[in-house]
C-alpha positions, 0 to 999 in steps of 0.5 A: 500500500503506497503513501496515497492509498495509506492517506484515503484508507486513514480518511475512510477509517475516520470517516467511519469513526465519525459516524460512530461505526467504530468496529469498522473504522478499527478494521480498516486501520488494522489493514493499513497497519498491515499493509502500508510501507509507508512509516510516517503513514503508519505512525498516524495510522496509530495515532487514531487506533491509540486515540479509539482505545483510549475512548473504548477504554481499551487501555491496554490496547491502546498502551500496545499500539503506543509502544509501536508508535515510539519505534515507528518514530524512532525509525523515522527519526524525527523528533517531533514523532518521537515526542507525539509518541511519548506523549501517547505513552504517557497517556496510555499510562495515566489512563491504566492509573500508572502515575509514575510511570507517566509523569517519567514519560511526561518529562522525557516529552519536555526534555525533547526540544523539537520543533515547534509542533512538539512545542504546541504538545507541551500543553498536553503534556502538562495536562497529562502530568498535572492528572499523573499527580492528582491521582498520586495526591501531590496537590502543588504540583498538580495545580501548577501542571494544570496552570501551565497547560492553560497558559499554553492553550491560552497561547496557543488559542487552543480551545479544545485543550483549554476546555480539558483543562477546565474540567480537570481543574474541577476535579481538582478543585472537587478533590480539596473541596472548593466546591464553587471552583469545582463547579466554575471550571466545568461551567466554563469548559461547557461554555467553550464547547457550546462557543466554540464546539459545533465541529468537536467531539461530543464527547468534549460536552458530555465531559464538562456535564460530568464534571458539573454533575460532580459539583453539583451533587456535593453542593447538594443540588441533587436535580441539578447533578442528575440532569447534567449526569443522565445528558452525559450517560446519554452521550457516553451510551451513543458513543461507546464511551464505557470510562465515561459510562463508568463515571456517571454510574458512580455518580447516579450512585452517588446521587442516590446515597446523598438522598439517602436511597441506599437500595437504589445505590448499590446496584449503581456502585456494582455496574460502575464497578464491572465496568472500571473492573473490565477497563483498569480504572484502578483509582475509580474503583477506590472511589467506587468502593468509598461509596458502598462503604458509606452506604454500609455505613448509612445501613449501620453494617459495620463489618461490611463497611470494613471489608470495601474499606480492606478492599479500597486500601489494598488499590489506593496503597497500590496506586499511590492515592495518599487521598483515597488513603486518608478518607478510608483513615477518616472512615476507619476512625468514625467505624472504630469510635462507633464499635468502642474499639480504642486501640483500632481507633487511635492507630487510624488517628495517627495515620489520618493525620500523617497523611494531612500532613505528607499531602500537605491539606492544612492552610499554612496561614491558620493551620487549620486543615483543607479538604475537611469541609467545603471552603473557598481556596485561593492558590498563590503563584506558587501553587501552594493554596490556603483558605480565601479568608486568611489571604484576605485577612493577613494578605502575604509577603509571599508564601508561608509555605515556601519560606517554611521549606527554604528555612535550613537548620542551622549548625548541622 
């Protein structure tokens, strides 16, 4: 197959792919993969078999074709394939929640210095790096990633990173419980998509739907949550979409426990679970399994709620997840008060606050702790974040945080 034949073959698959006959369109890549001479042919051809994985959440799939896609760039020796092709690495590895492994490969991107098309990556590099950190709970770095993607889709004028990044500063901020920032980011990616999205992917709104589903069910407008929540499944459903489908079962569930409708929960909770099972959302199981918890909890089964939290430990430790950590400490410590057990009690007391303080969740300015309850958080250009009122009211001559850290001790 030549390079003209390669070019119509690639068109014809995304033409398929398009028109959500995606079965096909994998067909007729896997052809061109087999047959084409033509490298740098090949090397797209592999960027769309990476990219319809990625939405299938077939992600070790899409990790296999990655690995070919870095030796087809090696073998055209071009660095901004190679850069593409690490980026996609990366990615494949921060979907299969091998954090490490991703911000290694995030890094290995921005040590490339190619031309200006692996320059215009770097703003997804940031991205995929600042998420790599969010799952490990590195919460500074996080932030500052997410902040360097946005200045490059603000250069760049590239909305449809921008909107990305939106809906990744919400889950951020969701995470640290700034509830009215985990709202605003999402609002504002939906904003772009209904602005700017006529040609994009639908799967650009059903993400910013998501994620609004997601602030407003802790703000506790549940019928907001829900509306968003079921126009996302609708679009996740119509499009094969089984991470986002995953999503927002642990989201419906979600919404079902805060009302108190725990029969209607559990089956949520099992459904998202298969399907995080079946692709290796290893961190989604960890919220999935917090929630069923909690429904125990709610059902006062204590024993039952002891064996997710043994189940959701074994993942979070695993995946490096300091939060989903200190939350099962948090559950543990409420389970053990609850049963009179003192010394289960104190051991999870000690180790909830050694993960505040490893994760770095108190305000450096009133020493109180972030992320316990819903509270205005503001980040300084350095990226460590404190409560909004304590800004306000001591204002700051830089951060205290830094200062803290660049402090040596003397005559040692």
């Amino acid at each position: 197959m030549g390079q003209d034949q390669t070019k119509q073959q690639i068109e014809k698959g995304l033409h398929l792919y398009q028109s959500n006959q995606t079965e096909k369109a994998l067909q007729v890549w896997m052809r061109v993969l087999e047959k084409s001479a033509d490298p740098a042919g090949r090397f797209r051809v592999l960027g769309c078999l990476i990219t319809a994985h990625a939405e299938m959440g077939r992600y070790k799939d899409m990790l296999k074709f990655a690995v070919v896609q870095t030796d087809t760039a090696r073998e055209l020796e071009d660095p901004d394939y190679l850069t593409e092709s690490y980026l996609n690495l990366a990615r494949s590895n921060e979907k299969l929640c091998e954090f490490q492994k991703t911000i290694s490969y995030c890094k290995t991107c921005l040590n490339m210095q190619g031309t200006t098309v692996s320059l215009q990556l770097n703003g997804q590099v940031s991205l995929s790096m600042g998420n790599a950190f969010l799952g490990l709970s590195i919460f500074q770095k996080a932030l500052e990633c997410f902040e360097k993607a946005l200045r490059y889709a603000h250069n760049n004028d590239d909305k449809m990173l921008e909107c990305r990044v939106c809906c990744s500063l919400g889950n951020f901020y969701a995470q640290i419980k700034d509830y009215e920032k985990a709202l605003f980011f999402p609002c504002k990616a939906a904003e772009l998509v209904n602005d700017y999205g006529k040609g994009w992917s639908l799967k650009y709104r059903a993400m910013s739907q998501y994620h609004m589903a997601v602030a407003y069910r802790k703000l506790g407008r549940l019928a907001d949550a829900m509306d968003c929540c079921e126009e996302s499944m609708k679009i996740a459903l119509q499009h094969g979409d089984r991470p986002l489908q995953a999503l927002c079962l642990l989201c419906f569930a979600d919404i079902h426990r805060s009302r108190k409708d725990v029969q209607t929960a559990f089956p949520r909770y099992d459904s998202s679970m298969s399907i995080m099972t079946e692709i290796g959302n290893r961190l989604g199981l960890v919220q999935v399994l917090l929630g069923v918890t909690k429904c125990w909890m709610i059902q006062k089964e204590l024993d039952k709620a002891l064996e997710s939290i043994e189940k959701a430990q074994e993942l979070a430790e695993g995946l490096g997840n300091k939060l989903g950590l200190l939350k099962l400490h948090c559950l543990c410590e409420r389970i053990y008060r609850t049963k009179g057990q003192q010394r289960e009690l104190r051991d999870h007391v000690v180790k909830f606050h050694e993960c505040v303080e490893e994760m770095e969740l108190y305000c450096g300015m009133c020493g109180e702790s972030i992320g316990e309850k819903n509270n205005q958080l503001q980040a300084l250009p350095c990226s460590h974040f404190f409560h909004l009122k304590c800004l306000q009211t001591n204002g700051t001559q830089g951060c205290p945080n830094c200062r803290r850290l660049s402090v040596k001790p003397g005559y040692v």
